[in-house]
C-alpha positions in Angstrom: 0.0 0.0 0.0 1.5 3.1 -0.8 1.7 6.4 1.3 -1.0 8.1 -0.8 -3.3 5.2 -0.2 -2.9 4.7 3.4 -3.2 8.7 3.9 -6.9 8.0 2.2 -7.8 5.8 5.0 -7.5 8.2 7.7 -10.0 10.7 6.3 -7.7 12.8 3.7 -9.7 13.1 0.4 -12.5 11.0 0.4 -15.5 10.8 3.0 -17.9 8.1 2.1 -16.8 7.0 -0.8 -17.8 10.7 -1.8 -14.8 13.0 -3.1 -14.1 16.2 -1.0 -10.9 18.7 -0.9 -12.3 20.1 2.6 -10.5 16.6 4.7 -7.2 17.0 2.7 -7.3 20.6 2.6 -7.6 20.9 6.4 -5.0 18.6 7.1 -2.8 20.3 4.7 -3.4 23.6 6.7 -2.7 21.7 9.9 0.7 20.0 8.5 1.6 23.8 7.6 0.8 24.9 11.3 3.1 21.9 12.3 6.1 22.7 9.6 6.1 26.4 10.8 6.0 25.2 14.8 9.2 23.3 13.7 10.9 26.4 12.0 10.4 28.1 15.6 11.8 25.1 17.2 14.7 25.2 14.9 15.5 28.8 15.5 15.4 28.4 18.8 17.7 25.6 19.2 20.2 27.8 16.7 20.5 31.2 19.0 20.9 28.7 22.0 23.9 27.1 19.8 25.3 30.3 19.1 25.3 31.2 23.5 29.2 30.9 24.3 27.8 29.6 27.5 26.6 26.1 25.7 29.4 25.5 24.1 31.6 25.2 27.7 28.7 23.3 29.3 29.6 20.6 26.7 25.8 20.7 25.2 27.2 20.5 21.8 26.2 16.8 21.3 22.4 17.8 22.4 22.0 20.8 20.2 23.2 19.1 17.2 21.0 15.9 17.5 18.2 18.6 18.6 18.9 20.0 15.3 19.2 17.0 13.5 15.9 15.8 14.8 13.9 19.3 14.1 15.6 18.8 10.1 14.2 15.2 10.2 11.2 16.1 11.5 11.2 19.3 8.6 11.8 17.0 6.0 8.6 14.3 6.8 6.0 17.5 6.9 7.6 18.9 3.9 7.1 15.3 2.3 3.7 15.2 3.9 2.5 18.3 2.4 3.6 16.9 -1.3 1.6 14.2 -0.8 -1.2 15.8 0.4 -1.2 18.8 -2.1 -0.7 15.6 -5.2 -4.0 13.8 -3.2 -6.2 17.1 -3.4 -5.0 18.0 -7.1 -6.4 14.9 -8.3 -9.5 15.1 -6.1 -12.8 14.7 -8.1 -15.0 17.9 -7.7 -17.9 17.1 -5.2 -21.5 15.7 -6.8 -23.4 18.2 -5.0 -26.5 16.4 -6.7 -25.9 13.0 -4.9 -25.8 15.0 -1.4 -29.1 16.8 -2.4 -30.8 13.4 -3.3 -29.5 12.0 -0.1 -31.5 14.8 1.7 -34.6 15.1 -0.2 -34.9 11.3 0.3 -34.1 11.7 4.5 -37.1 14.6 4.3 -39.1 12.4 2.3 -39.3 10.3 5.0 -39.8 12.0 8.0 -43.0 13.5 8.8 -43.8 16.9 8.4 -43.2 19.2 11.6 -46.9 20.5 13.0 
């Protein structure tokens, strides 16, 4: 199963059986919020690297795996948006007429409200 495939079974894209961007789209929002948390991160862990201070309490080891880690973790929500933004371009538009069926049919059967 590929990436793309098992992203579609945890409610990017589809809903239903039914086509929608709105799923992907949010998540691709959300991944964004996550890749610009990680920029802060990385920032962060870079002025800290530049304190004289670190360097002669022999935190050298911890910033770089710190950073290593935050470029990793840059890398997967950069690859995560690609996959994301390739699921919603080839997202089929939404069949507005099937949802309206669906509710004209639910009204049908319910009795009117008197």
């Amino acid at each position: 199963m590929s990436q793309t495939q098992e992203m579609s079974g945890n409610g990017f894209g589809t809903d239903s059986g039914r086509s929608s961007a709105f799923p992907t789209l949010s998540a691709a929002g959300s991944i964004h919020d996550l890749g610009n948390l990680i920029q802060v991160a990385s920032s962060a862990v870079n002025i800290v690297a530049r304190n004289p201070s670190v360097r002669t309490a022999d935190l050298e080891p911890d910033i770089a795996g710190a950073k290593t880690s935050l470029e990793h973790a840059g890398a997967l929500i950069r690859q995560t948006i690609g996959l994301v933004r390739e699921q919603a371009a080839t997202a089929e538009p939404v069949k507005l007429a099937a949802y309206l069926s669906d509710v004209e049919a639910l009204f049908g059967r319910t009795a009117p409200l008197s």
